[in-house]
MARLUMRO-739189 format. One record per residue (C-alpha): residue number from 1; residue in three letters; chain; y, z, x. Coordinates in pm, 1 decimal. Layout:
residues N
  kolti  tikol  nulo         v         w         u
    NUM    ALA     A         Y         Z         X
...
end
This chain:
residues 65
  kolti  tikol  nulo         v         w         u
      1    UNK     A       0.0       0.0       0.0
      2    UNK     A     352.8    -102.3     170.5
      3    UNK     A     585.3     166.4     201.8
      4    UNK     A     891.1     -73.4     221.4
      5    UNK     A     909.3    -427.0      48.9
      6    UNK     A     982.6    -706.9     279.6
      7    UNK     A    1347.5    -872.2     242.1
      8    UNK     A    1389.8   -1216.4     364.9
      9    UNK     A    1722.9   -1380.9     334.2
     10    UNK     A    1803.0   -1750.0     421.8
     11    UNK     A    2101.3   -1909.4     299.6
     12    UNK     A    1839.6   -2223.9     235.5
     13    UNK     A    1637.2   -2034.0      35.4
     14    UNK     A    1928.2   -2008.6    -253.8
     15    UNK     A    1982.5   -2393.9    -260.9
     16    UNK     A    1791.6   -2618.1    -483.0
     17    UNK     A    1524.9   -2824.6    -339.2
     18    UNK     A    1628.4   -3198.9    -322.4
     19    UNK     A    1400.5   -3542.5    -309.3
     20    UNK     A    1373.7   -3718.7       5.1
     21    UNK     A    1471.5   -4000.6    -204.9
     22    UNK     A    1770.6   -3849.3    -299.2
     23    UNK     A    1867.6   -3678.7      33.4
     24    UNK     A    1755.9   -3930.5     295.6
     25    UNK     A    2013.3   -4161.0     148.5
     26    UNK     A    2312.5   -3910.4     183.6
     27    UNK     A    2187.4   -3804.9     535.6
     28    UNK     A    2223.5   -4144.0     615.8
     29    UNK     A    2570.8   -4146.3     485.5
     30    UNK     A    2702.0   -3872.3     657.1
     31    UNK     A    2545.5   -4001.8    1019.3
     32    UNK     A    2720.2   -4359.9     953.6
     33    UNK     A    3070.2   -4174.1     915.3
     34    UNK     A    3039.8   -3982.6    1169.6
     35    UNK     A    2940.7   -4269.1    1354.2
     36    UNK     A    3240.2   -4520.7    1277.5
     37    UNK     A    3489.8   -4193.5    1251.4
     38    UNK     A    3531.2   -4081.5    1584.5
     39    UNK     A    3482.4   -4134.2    1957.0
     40    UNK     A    3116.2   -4032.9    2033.7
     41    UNK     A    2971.5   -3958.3    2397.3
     42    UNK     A    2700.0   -4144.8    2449.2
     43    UNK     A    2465.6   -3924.8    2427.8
     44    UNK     A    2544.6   -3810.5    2090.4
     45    UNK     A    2611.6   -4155.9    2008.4
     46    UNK     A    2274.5   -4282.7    2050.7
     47    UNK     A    2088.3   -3960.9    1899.6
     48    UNK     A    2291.3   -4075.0    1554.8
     49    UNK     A    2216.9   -4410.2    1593.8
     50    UNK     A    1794.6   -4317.4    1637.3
     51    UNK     A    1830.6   -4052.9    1358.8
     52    UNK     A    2014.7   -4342.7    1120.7
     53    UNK     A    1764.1   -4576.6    1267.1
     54    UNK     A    1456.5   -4294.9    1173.1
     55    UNK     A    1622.2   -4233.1     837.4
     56    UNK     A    1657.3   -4640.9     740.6
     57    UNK     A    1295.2   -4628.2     852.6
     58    UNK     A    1176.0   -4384.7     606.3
     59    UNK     A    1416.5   -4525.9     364.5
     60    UNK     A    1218.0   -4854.5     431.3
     61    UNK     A     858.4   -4763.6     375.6
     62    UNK     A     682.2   -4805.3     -13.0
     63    UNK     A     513.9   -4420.0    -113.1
     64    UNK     A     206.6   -4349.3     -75.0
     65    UNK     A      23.0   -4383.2    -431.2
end
């Protein structure tokens, strides 16, 4: 018998869950503006540009039925 009952917070845990079809999209958004918005190292610039890539990717593919 526990004593004390676990508390876990995470601000995540308070947010609704979201599709991949519906949040893949707006990821997608949000990397291409930040992309054409503002001067990128290079570095930084080509992890965006493989997470968009990634992202169009998934975006790309039929589901699984």
């Amino acid at each position: 018998m526990l004593k004390h009952a676990l508390v876990m917070t995470s601000p995540y845990l308070d947010r609704p869950l979201v599709p991949l079809a519906v949040a893949l999209p707006r990821m997608l958004e949000n990397i291409e503006t930040e992309l054409t918005g503002r001067e990128l190292e290079a570095t930084e610039d080509g992890r965006l540009r493989q997470r968009a890539e990634l992202i169009r990717g998934l975006l790309a593919t039929s589901p699984i039925t």
